[in-house]
C-alpha positions in Angstrom: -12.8 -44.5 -16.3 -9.8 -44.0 -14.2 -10.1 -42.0 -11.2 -6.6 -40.0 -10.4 -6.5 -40.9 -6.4 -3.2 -38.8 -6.0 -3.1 -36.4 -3.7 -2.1 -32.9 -4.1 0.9 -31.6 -3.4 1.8 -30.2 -0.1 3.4 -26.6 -2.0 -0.5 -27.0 -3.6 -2.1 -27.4 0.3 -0.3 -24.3 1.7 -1.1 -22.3 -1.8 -4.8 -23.2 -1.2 -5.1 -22.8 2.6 -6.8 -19.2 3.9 -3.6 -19.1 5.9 -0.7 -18.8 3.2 -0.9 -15.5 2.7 -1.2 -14.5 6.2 1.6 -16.5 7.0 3.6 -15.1 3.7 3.4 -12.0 5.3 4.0 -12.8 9.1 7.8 -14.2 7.1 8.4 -11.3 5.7 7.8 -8.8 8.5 9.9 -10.9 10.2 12.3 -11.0 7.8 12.0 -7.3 7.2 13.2 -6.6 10.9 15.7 -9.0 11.5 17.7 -7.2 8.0 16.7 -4.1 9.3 18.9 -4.8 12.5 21.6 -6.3 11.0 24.9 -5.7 8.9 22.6 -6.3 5.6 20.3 -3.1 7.2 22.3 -0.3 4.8 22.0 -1.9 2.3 18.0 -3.0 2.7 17.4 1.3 3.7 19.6 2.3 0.8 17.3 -0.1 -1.5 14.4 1.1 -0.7 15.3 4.5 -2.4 17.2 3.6 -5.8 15.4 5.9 -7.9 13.5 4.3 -10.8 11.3 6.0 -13.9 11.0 9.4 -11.5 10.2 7.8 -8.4 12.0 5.8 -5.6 11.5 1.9 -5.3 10.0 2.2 -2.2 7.4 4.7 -3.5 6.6 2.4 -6.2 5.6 -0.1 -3.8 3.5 2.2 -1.9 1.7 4.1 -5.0 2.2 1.2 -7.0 1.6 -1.9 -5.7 -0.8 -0.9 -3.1 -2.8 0.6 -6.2 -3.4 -2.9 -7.5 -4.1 -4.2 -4.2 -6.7 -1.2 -3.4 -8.1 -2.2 -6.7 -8.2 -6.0 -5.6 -10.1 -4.5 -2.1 -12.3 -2.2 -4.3 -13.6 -5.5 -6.4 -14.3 -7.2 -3.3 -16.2 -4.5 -1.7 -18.5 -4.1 -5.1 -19.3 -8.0 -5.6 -20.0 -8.5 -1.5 -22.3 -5.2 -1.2 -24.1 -5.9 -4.7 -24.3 -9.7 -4.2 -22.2 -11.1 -1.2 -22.5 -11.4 2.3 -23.1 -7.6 2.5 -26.2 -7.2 0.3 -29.2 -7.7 2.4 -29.0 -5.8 5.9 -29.5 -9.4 7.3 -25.9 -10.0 6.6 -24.3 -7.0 7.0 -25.7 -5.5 10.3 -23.1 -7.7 12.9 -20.3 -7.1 10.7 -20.8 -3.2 9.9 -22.0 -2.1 13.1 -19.1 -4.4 14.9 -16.8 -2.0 12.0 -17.6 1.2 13.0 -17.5 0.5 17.2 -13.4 -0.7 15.4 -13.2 2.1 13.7 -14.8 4.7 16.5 -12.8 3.8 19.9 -9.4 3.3 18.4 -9.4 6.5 17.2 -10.7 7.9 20.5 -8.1 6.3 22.4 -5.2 7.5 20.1 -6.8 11.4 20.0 -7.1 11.0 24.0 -3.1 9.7 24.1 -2.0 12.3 21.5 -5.0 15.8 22.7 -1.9 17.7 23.4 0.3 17.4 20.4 -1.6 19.1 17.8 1.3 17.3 15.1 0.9 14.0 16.3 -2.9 13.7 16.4 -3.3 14.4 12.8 -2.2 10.0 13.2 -6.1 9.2 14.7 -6.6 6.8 12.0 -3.9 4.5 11.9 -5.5 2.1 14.4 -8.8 1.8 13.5 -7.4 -0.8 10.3 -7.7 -4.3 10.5 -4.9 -6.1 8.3 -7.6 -9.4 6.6 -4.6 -11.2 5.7 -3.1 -11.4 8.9 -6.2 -12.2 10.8 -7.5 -14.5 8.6 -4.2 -15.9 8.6 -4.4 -16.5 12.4 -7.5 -17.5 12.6 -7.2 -20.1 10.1 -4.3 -21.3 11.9 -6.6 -22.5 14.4 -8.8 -24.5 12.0 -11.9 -26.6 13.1 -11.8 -24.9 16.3 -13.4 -21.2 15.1 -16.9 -22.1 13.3 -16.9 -21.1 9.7 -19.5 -18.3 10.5 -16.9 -16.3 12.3 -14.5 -16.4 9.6 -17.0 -14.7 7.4 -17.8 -12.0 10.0 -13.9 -11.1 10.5 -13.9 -11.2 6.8 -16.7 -8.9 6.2 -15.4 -7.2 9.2 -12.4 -6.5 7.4 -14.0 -5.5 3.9 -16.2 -3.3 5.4 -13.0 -1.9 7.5 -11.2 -1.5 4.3 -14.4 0.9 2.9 -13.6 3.0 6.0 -9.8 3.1 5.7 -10.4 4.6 1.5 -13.2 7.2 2.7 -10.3 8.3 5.4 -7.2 7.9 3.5 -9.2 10.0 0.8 -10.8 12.5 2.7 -8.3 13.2 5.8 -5.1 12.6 4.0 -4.9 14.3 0.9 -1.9 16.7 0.1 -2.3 19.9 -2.3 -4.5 19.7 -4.7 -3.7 19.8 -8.1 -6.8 20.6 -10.0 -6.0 20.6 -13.5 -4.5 16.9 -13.5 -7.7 16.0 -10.6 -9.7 16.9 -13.8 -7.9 15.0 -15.8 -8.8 11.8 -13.5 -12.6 12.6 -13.4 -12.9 12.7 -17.6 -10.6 9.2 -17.3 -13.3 8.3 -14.3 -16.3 9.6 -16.4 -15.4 7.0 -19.6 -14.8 4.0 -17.2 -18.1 4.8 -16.1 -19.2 4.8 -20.1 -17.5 2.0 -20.7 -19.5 0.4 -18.0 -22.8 1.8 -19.3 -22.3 0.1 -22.4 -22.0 -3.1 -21.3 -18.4 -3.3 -22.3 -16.9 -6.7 -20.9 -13.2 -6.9 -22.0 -10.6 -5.9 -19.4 -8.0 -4.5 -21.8 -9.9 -0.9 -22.4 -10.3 -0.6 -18.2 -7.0 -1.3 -17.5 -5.7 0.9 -20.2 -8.0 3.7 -18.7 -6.8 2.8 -15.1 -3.5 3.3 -15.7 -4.2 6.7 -17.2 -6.2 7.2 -14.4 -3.8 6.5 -11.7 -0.8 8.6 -13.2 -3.4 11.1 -13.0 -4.3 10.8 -9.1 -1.3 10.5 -8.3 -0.1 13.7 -10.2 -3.0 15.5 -8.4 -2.3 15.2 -5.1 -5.1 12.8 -4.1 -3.2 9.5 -2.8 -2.7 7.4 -5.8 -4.4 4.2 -4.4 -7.7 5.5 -4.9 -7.4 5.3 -8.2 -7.4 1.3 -7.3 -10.8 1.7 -5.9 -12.4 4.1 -8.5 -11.3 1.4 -11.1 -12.5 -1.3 -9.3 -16.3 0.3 -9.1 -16.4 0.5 -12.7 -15.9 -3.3 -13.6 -19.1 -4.6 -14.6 -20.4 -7.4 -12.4 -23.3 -8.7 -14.3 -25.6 -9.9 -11.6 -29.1 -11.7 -11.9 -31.6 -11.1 -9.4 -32.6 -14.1 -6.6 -29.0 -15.5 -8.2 -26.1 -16.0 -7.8 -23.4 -13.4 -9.1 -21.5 -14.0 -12.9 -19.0 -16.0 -11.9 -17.5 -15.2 -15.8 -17.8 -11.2 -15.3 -15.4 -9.2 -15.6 -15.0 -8.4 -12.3 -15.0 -11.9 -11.2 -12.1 -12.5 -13.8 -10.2 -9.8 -12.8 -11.1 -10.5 -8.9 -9.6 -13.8 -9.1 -6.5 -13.1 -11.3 -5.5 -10.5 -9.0 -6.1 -12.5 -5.8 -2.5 -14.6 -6.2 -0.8 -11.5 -6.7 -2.2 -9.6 -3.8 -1.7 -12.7 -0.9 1.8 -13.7 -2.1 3.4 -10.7 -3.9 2.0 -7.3 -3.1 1.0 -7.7 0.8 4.3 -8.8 1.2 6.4 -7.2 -0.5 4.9 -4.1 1.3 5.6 -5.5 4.6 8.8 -6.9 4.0 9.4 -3.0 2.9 7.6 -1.0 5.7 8.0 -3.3 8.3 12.0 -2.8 8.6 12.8 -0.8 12.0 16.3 -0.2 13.4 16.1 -0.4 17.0 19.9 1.1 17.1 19.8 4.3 18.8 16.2 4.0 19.4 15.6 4.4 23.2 13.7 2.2 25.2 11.6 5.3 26.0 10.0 5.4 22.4 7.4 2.6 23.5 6.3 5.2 25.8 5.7 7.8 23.4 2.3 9.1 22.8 2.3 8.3 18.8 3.7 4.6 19.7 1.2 4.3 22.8 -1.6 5.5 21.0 -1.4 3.1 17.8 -0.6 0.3 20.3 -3.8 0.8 22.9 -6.1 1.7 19.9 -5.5 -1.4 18.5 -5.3 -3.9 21.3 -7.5 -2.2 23.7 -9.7 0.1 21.2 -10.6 -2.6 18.4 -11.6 -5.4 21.2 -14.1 -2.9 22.9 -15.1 -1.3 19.9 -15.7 -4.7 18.2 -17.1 -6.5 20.7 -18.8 -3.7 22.5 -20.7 -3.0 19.3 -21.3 -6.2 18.6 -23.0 -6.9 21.9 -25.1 -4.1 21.9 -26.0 -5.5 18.1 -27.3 -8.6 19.4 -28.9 -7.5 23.0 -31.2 -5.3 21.0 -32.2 -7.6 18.9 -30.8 -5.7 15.4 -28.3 -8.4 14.6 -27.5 -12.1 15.8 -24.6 -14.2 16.9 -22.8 -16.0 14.1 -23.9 -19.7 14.2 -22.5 -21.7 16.5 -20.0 -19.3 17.8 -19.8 -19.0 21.7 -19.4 -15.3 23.6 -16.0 -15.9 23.9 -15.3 -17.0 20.5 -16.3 -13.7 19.4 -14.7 -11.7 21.9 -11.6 -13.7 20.9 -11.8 -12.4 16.9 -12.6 -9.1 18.3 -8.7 -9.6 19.6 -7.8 -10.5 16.6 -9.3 -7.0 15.2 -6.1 -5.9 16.7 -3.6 -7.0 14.1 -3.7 -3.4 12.0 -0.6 -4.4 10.4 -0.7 -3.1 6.6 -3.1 -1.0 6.4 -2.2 0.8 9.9 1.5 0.8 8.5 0.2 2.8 5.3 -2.0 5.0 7.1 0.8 6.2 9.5 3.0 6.7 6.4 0.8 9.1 4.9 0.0 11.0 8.5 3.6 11.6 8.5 6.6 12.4 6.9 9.2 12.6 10.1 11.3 9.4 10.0 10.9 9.2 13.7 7.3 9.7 13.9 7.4 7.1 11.3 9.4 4.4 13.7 7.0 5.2 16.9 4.1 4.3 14.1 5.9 0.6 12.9 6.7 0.1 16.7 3.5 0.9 18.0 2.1 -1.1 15.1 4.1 -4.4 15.6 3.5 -4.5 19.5 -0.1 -4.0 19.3 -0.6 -6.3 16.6 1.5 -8.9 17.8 -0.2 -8.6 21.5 -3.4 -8.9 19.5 -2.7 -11.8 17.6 -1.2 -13.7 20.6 -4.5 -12.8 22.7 -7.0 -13.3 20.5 -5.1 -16.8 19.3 -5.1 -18.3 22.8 -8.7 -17.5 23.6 -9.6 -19.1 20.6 -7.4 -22.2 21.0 -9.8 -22.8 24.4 -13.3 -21.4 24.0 -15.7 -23.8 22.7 -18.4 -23.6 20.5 -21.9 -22.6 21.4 -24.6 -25.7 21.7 -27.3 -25.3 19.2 -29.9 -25.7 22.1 -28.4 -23.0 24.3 -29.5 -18.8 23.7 -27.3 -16.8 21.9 -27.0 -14.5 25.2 -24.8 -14.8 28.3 -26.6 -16.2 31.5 -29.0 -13.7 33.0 -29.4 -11.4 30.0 -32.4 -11.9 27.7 
């Protein structure tokens, strides 16, 4: 029997790696401002609005796109809570409580930046969000160096983050309501749910219905990228008890043909068109704005004490433990990395507002506390060392 020793391609290496798509979108953010401040950057701004089928391009990335990928979230979020890492408390105490102190203190520290400016507060949320891609992306970057055990709690972290940003995206950010199309959605809803109930497997009678379904959201007034999620808890994902999950369901299936698509194309493609700011005529004075001050300390000062403050109450009363092998200072050093808020803060602060130039103190705020974050938590990591099996899992002097 011959044995094909050949190794695989090095395009094949950097598809496979946890940090292609992290990188992918570190290039085009990159990309997206250096365009955006350069002779190409009318022509980028004018793309973004060519008008296509009733809506602008850039529109159809953001109700679009983002749809598929909130339905590529929503899949994850059903198959870890029904038969992942966040199905027995066990598992998902560090990372959930860790969530919420992320979740809680940013948006302190932006409503205590922004108490006096009724318009601008309505932007608490934007950074309590954790971008996955990018941190993973960083942290993977680092490779042997971060125990595996950490990568699964930033990336249950990050899931669990993602539950939070839906919930708040559909309860604090929804415009008029329209209620006859709204109704519309919940019949479409209702049969998914039938369909699910019956034990239907094929995809092709959920899609059909999710398409209905999001024209429908998006025509009531409810942001269109829940219909994503709503979808995504109807596939059926046909799980044994005491085993492991259907790796044939239908969610699975659809779970890993969307994965691809999400990394390379649709994370992206919505940085490369959100992350575009034009620094002409922008005053240096914008970074001390309370919008852009208030996304940038939330992230970089509000996700590493919420994060890590959470997470070391967790563990010194005993309710949850410190990932294997991982030192103090390796977790403190993801907690950094909780920082990097990049898409989803982006699409939160498009939906908090509409002004142009609220918009840029968001992306700016964005950028500098995410890149601060990333740098931070990255050169931590590079030189804190693993825990020794033999030693507690608390500091010296606290038991």
């Amino acid at each position: 029997m011959r044995v094909d020793a050949r190794k695989p391609s090095v395009l094949r290496e950097f598809l496979e790696s946890g940090a292609a798509g992290g990188l992918l979108l570190m290039a085009a953010a990159i990309l997206a401002l250096f365009i955006a401040n350069s002779p190409l950057a009318e022509g980028y701004f004018a793309a973004l609005h060519v008008p296509i089928a009733g809506l602008d391009l850039l529109h159809w990335i953001n109700d679009g796109l983002m749809a598929i990928f909130f339905l590529f979230v929503g899949l994850e979020i059903k198959r870890e809570f029904l038969d992942g890492q966040l199905s027995t408390w066990a598992n998902r105490a560090l990372p959930c409580i860790a969530a919420a102190g992320g979740v809680i203190v940013p948006g302190l520290i932006y409503a205590a930046l922004n108490a006096a400016s009724p318009a601008t507060l309505r932007g608490w949320a934007i950074p309590t969000a954790t971008d996955i891609a990018f941190a993973l992306g960083v942290l993977s970057l680092l490779g042997s160096r971060v125990p595996t055990s950490l990568k699964v709690f930033l990336a249950t972290l990050a899931i669990v983050d993602d539950l939070v940003a839906v919930l708040v995206i559909a309860v604090f950010y929804t415009s008029e309501i329209n209620l006859a199309a709204l109704m519309g959605a919940a019949i479409v809803a209702l049969s998914l749910v039938s369909l699910n109930r019956l034990k239907i497997t094929r995809l092709a009678p959920y899609l059909t219905l999710g398409v209905a379904l999001w024209a429908l959201v998006l025509l009531s007034g409810v942001h269109a990228t829940i219909a994503g999620v709503v979808l995504a808890l109807t596939i059926p994902l046909h799980a044994s008890k005491g085993a492991p999950d259907d790796a044939h369901s239908p969610l699975h299936r659809l779970e890993h043909a969307l994965s691809p698509w999400a990394a390379f194309v649709i994370v992206p493609v919505f940085g490369f068109a959100n992350a575009g700011v034009s620094f002409a005529g922008m005053a240096p004075s914008v970074i001390a704005e309370p919008v852009t001050l208030g996304v940038a300390a939330g992230l970089f000062i509000g996700k590493q004490v919420g994060v890590f403050g959470a997470s070391w109450l967790a563990i010194r009363f005993g309710v949850a433990r410190l990932p294997v092998a991982a030192s103090w200072a390796q977790l403190y050093g993801v907690s950094l990395l909780c920082g990097i808020g990049f898409t989803m803060s982006l699409f939160i602060g498009l939906l908090a507002f509409a002004d142009p130039a609220l918009q840029n103190e968001v992306k700016v705020g964005v950028l500098v506390g995410s890149l601060v974050s990333a740098l931070a938590g990255a050169a931590l990591l590079s030189v804190a060392k693993r825990r020794s099996p033999a030693l507690p899992p608390f500091p010296p002097g606290v038991s």
